[in-house]
Residue frames as qw, qx, qy, qz and C-alpha x, y, z in Angstrom:
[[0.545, -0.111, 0.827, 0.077, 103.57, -158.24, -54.56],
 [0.151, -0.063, -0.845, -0.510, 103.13, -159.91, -58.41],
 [0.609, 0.195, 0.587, -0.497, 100.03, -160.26, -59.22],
 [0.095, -0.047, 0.848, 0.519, 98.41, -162.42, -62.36],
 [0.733, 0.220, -0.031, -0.643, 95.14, -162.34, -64.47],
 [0.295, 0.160, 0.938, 0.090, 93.34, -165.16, -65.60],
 [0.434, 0.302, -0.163, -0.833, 91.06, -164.99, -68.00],
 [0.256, 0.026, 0.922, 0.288, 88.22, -167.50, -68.65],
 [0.402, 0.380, -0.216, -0.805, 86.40, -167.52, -71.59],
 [0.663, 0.255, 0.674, -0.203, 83.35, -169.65, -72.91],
 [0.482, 0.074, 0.710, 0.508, 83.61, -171.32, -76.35],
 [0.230, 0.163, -0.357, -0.891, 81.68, -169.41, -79.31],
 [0.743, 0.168, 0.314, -0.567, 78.13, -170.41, -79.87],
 [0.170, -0.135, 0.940, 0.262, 77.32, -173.91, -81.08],
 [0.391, -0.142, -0.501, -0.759, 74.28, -175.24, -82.85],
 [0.458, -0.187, -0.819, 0.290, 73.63, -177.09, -79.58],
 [0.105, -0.308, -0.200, 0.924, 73.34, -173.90, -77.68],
 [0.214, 0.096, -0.253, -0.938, 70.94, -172.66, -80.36],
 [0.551, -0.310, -0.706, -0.318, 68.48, -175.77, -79.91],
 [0.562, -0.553, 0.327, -0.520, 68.65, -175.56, -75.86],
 [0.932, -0.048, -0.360, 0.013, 70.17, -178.91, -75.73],
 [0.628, -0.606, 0.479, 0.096, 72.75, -180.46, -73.15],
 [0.747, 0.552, -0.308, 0.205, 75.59, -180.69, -74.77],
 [0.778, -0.612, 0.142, 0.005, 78.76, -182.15, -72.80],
 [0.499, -0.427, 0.674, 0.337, 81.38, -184.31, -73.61],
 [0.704, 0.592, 0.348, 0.181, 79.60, -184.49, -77.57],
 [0.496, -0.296, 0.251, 0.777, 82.09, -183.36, -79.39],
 [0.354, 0.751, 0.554, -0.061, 80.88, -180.55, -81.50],
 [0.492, 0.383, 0.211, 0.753, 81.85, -177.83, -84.06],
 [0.038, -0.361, 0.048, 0.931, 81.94, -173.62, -83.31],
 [0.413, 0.781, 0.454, -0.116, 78.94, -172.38, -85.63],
 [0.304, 0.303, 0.283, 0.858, 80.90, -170.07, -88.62],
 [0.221, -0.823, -0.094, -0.515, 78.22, -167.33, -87.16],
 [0.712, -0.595, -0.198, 0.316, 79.90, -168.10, -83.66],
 [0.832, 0.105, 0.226, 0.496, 83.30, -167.39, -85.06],
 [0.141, 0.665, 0.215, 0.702, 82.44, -164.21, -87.30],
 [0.459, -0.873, -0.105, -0.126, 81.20, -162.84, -83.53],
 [0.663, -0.492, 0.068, 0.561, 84.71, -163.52, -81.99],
 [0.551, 0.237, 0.312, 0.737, 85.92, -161.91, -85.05],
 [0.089, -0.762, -0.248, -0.592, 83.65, -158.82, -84.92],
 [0.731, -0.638, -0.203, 0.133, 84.37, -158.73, -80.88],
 [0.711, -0.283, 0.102, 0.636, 87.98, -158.36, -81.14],
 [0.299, 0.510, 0.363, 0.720, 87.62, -156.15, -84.12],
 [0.285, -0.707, -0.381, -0.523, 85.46, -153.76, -81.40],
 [0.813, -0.541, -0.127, -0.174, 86.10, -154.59, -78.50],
 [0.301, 0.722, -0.587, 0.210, 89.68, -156.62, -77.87],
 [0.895, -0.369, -0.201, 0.147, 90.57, -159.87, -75.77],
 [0.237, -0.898, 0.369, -0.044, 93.19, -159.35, -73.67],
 [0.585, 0.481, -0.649, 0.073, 96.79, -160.25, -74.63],
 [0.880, -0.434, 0.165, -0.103, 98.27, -163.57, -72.84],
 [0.278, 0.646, -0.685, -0.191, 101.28, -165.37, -72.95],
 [0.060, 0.129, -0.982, -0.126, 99.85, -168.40, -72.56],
 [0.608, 0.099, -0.328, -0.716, 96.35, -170.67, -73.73],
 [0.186, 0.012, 0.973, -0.135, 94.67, -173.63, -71.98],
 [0.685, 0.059, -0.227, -0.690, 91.57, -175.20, -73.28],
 [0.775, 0.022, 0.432, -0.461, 89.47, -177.92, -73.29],
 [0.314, -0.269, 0.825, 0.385, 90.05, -180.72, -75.78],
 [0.432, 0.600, 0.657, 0.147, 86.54, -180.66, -77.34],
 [0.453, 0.378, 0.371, 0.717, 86.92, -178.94, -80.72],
 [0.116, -0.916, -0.370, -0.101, 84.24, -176.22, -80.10],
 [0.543, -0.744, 0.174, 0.349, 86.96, -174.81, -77.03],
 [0.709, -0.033, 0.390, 0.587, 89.89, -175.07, -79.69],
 [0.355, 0.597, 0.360, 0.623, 88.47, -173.51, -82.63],
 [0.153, -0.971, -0.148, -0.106, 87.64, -170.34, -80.03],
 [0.594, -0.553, 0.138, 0.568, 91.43, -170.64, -78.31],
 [0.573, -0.170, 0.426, 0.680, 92.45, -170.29, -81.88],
 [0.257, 0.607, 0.417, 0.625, 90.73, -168.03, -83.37],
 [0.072, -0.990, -0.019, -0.122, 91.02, -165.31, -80.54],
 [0.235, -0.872, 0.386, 0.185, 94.24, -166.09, -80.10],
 [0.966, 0.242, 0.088, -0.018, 95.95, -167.68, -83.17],
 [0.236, 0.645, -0.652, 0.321, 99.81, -166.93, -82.12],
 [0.334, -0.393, 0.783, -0.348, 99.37, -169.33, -79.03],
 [0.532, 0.063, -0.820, -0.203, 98.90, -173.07, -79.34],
 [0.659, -0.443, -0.292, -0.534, 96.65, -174.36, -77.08],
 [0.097, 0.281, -0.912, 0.283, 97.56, -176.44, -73.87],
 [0.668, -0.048, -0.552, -0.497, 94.83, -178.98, -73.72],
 [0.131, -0.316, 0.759, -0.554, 93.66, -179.95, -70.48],
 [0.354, -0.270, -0.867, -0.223, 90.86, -183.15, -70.45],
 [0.189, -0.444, -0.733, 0.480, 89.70, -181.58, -67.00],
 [0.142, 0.328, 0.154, -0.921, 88.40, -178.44, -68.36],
 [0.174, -0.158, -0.809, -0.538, 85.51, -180.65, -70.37],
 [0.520, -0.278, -0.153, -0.793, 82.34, -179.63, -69.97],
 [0.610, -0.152, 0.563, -0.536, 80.02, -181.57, -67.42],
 [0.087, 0.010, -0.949, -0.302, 79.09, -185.59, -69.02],
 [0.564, 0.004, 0.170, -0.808, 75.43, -185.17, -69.08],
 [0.407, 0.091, 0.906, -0.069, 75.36, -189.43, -69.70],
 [0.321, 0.351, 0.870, 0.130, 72.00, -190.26, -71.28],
 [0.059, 0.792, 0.222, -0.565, 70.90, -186.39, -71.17],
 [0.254, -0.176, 0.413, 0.857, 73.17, -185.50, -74.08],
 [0.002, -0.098, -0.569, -0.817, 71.74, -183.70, -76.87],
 [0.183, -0.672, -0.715, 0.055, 68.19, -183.74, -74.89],
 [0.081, 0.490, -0.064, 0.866, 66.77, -180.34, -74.04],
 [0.311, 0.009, 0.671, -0.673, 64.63, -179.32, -70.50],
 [0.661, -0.004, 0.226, -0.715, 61.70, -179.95, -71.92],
 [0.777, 0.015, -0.613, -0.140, 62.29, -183.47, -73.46],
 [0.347, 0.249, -0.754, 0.499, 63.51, -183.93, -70.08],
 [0.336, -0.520, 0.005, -0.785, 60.75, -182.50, -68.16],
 [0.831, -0.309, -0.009, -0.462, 59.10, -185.45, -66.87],
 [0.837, 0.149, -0.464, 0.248, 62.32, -187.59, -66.32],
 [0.741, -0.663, -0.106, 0.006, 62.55, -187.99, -62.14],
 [0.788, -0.108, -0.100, 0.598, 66.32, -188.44, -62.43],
 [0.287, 0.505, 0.276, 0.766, 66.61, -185.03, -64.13],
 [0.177, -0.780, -0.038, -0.598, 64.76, -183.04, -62.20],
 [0.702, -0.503, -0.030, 0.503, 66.76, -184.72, -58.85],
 [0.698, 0.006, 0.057, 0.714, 69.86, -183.12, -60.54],
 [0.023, -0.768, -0.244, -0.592, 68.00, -179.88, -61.07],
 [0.601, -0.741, -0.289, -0.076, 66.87, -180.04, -57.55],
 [0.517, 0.447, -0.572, 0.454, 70.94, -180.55, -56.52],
 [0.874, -0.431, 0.210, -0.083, 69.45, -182.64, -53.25],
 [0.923, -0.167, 0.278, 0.207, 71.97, -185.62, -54.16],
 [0.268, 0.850, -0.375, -0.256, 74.95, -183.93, -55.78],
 [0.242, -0.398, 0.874, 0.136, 77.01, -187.41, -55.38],
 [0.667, 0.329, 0.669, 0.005, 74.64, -189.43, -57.74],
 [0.161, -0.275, 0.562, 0.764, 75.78, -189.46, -60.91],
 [0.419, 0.464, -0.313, -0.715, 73.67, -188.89, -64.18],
 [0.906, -0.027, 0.410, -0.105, 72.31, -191.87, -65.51],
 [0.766, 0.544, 0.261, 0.221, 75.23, -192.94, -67.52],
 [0.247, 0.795, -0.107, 0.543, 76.96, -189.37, -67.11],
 [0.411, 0.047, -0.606, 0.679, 78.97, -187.83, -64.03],
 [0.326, -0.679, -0.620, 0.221, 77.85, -186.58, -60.76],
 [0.019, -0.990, -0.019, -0.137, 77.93, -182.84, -59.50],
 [0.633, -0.756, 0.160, 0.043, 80.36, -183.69, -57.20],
 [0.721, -0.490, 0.223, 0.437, 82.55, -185.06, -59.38],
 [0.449, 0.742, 0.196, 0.458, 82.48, -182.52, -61.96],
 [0.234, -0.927, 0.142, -0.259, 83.52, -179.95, -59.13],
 [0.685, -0.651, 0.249, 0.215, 86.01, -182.00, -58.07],
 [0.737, 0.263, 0.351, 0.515, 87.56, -182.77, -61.52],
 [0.325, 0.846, 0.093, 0.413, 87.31, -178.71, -62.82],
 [0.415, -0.902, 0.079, -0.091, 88.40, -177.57, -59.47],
 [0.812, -0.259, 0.378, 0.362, 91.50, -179.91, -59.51],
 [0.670, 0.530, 0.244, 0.458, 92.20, -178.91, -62.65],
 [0.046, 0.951, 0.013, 0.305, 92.08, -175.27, -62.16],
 [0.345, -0.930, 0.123, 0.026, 94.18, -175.69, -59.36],
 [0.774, -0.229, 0.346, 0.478, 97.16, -177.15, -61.10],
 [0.520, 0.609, 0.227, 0.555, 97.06, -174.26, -63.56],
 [0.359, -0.930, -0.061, -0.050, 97.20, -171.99, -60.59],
 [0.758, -0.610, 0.214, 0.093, 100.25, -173.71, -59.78],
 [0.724, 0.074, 0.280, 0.626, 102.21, -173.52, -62.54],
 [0.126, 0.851, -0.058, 0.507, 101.54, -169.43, -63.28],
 [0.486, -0.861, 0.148, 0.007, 102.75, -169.20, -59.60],
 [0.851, -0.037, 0.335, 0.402, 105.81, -171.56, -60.45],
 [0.562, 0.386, 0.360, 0.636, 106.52, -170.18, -64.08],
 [0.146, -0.500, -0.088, 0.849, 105.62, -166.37, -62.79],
 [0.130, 0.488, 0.670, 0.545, 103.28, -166.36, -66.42],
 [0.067, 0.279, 0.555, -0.781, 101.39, -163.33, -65.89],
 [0.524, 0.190, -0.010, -0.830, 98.47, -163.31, -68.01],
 [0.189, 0.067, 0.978, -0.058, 96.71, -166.80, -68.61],
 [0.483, 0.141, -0.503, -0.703, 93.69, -167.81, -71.15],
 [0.288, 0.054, 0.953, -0.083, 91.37, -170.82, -70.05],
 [0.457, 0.113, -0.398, -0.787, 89.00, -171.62, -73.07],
 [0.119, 0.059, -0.989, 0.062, 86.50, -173.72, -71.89],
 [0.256, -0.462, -0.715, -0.457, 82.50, -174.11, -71.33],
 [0.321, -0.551, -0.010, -0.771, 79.74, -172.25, -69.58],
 [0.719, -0.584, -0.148, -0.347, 79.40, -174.66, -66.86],
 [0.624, 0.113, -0.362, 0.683, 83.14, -174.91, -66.14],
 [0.154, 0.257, -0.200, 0.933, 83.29, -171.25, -65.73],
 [0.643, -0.563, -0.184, -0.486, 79.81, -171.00, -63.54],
 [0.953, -0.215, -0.206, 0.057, 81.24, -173.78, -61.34],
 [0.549, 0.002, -0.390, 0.740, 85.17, -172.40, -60.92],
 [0.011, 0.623, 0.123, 0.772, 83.54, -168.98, -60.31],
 [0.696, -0.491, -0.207, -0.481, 81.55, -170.17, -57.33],
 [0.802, -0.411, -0.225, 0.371, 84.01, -172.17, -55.79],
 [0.756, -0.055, 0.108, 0.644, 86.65, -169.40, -56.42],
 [0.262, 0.638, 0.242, 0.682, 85.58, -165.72, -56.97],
 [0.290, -0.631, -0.380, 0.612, 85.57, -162.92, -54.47],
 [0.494, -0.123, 0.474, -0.719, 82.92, -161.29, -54.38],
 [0.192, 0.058, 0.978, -0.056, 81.28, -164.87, -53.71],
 [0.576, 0.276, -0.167, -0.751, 78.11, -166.24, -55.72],
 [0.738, 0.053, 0.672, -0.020, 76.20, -169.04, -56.57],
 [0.507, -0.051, 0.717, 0.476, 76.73, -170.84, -59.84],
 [0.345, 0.626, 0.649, 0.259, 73.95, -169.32, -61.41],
 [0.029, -0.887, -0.104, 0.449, 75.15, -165.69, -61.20],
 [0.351, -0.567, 0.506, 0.547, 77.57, -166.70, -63.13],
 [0.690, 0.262, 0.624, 0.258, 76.36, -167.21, -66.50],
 [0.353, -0.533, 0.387, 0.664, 78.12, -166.16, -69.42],
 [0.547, 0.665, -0.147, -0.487, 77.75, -165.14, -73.17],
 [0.841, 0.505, 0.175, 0.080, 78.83, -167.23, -75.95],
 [0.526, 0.552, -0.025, 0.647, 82.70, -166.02, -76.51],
 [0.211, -0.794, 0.224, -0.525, 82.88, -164.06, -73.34],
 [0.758, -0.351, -0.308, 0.455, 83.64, -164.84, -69.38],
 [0.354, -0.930, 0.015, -0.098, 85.58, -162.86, -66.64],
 [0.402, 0.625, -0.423, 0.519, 88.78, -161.77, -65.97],
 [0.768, -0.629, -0.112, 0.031, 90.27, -162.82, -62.38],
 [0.329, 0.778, -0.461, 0.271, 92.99, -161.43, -60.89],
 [0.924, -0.256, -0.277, 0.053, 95.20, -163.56, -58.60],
 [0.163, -0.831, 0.335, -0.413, 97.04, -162.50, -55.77],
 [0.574, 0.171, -0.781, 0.175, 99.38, -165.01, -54.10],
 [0.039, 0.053, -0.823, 0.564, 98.69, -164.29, -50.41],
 [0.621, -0.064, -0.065, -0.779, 94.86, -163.60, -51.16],
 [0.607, 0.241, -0.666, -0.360, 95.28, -167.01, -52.28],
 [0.377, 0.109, -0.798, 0.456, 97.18, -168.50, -49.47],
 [0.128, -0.094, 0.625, -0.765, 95.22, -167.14, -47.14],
 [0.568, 0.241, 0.438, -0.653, 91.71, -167.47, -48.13],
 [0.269, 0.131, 0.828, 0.475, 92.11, -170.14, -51.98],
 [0.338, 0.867, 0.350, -0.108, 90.07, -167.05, -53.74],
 [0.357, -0.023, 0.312, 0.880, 90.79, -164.92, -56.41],
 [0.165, 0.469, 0.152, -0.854, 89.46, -161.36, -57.23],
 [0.279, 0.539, 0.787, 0.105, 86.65, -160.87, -59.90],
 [0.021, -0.559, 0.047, 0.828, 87.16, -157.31, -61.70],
 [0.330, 0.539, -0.144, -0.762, 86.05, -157.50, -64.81],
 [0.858, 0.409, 0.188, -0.249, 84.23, -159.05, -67.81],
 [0.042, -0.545, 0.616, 0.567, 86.22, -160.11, -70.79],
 [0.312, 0.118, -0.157, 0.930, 86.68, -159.24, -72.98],
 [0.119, -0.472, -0.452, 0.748, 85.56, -155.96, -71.34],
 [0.068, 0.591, 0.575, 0.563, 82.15, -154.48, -73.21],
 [0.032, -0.321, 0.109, -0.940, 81.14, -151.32, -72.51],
 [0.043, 0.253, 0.779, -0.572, 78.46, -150.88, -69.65],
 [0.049, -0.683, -0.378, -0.623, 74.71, -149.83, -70.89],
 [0.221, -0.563, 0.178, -0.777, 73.26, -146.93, -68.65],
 [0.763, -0.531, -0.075, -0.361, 71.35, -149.25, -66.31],
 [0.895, 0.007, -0.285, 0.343, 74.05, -151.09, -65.46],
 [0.287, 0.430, -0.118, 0.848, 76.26, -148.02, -65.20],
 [0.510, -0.503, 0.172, -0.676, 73.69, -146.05, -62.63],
 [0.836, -0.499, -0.212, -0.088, 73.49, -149.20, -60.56],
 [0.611, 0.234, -0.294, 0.697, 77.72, -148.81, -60.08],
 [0.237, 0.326, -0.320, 0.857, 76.47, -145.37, -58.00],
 [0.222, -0.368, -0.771, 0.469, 74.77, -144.23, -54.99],
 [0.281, 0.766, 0.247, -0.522, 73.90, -141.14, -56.53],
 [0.519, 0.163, 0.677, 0.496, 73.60, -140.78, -60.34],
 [0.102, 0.188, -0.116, -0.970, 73.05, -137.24, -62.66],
 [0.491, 0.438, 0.663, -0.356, 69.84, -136.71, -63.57],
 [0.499, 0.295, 0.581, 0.571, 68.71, -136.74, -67.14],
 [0.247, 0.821, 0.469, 0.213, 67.67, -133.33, -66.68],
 [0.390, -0.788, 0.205, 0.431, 70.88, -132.17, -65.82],
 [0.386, 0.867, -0.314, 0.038, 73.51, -130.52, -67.63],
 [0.247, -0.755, 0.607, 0.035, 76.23, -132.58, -66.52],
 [0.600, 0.379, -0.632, -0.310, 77.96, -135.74, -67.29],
 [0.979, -0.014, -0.169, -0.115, 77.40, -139.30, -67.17],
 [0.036, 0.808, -0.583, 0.080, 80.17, -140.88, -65.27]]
C-alpha cells in the first residue's frame, strides 16, 4: 500500500527564543543568523524534497517555508499558530516564577483553564490536532506524497504526542530551531490505530557516536580493529 511522509519542521531561531521568552501568537521576524543556519543546513545537510508547503501564518513560519523551500508557496493554515500565551507573551520563566496562574499551567492539573487572557491546553490540542487532521485528509484525498508543515516548537511537541508511534510525552519531543521529524503515514496504520510512524529527524543530521552506540546491543570496541557501524 501508498505510503506518505510528512515532514514537520520548526521555524528558524527568533530573538524571542534567544531571550527565553514566550512567544505565541506575537508576530515576530526569523533572526538573519536563523536564516544563514537554514542556509548552511541545506548547503550540508538537505531538507527533503516536497510537493507541497503548509505553514503557519506568523511571519517567523513563512520566512522558514520560504527560504527552505522557495519553489513552493506556502498554504497558510491559522491552526498551526503557536500556543496564545495571553498575558504571558514576551515574559520569560523567571519573570513568571512567582505568578500562581503560571505555574498551574506548568503543573498541567487544569488543562481546560485558559491562560489569563491566552488559550487553554485543551484548546490548543484541540485546535493543532484538528488542524493536522484535515491536512491528513487531503494528502489521502489528493494522493500528495511528500508534505512540509512549517510551524512552531510547541505545535510539533503537541502533534507528536498525540500522534507518533513510538508514543511519548510532549516533552520528548523538543526540537532545534529549523529542524523537526519526518513521519511516515500509512493509511491502514492510520485507520486502525489514528498514528503515524516516527523514522527520522529532518532534515536528517548525522548521528554523534553516543547516540550511534545507544542504536546497538553490542557495539565495537575502541580497541578494536573494526568498524563503526
Amino acid at each position: 500500500m501508498k505510503t506518505y511522509q510528512i515532514h514537520l519542521i520548526r521555524h528558524a531561531t527568533t530573538e524571542g527564543n534567544l531571550a527565553g521568552q514566550y512567544i505565541g501568537h506575537t508576530d515576530i521576524d526569523a533572526t538573519e543568523d536563523g536564516l544563514r543556519q537554514i542556509d548552511e543546513m541545506k548547503a550540508e545537510y538537505g531538507y527533503p524534497e516536497v510537493d507541497a508547503v503548509f505553514s503557519s501564518p506568523l511571519k517567523r513560519c513563512l520566512q522558514t517555508a520560504k527560504r527552505i523551500f522557495p519553489d513552493k508557496e506556502p498554504i497558510v493554515m491559522e491552526g498551526l499558530s503557536e500556543y496564545d500565551f495571553g498575558e504571558f507573551e514576551g515574559k520569560t520563566a523567571d519573570e513568571l516564577k512567582d505568578e500562581e496562574a503560571f505555574q498551574t499551567w506548568l503543573a498541567g492539573t487544569h488543562p481546560e483553564t485558559p491562560l489569563p487572557f491566552g488559550e487553554s491546553q485543551i484548546a490548543f490540542n484541540t485546535r493543532i490536532c484538528e488542524t493536522f487532521m484535515q491536512i491528513v485528509n487531503g494528502i489521502l484525498q489528493s494522493g500528495v506524497k511528500s508534505t512540509a508543515i512549517v510551524t512552531h516548537g510547541g505545535v510539533i511537541m503537541a502533534l507528536m504526542a498525540a500522534f507518533a508511534m513510538p508514543e511519548a510525552p510532549m516533552h520528548e519531543w523538543l526540537t532545534p530551531n529549523a529542524c523537526g521529524y519526518t513521519l511516515r503515514l500509512d493509511p491502514s496504520l492510520f485507520l486502525k490505530s489514528g498514528k503515524l510512524e516516527a523514522f527520522a529527524e529532518c532534515p536528517a543530521l548525522p548521528l554523534t557516536e553516543a547516540e550511534e552506540r545507544a542504536l546497538w546491543d553490542w557495539y565495537p570496541s575502541d580497541d578494536l580493529d573494526v568498524p563503526h557501524f
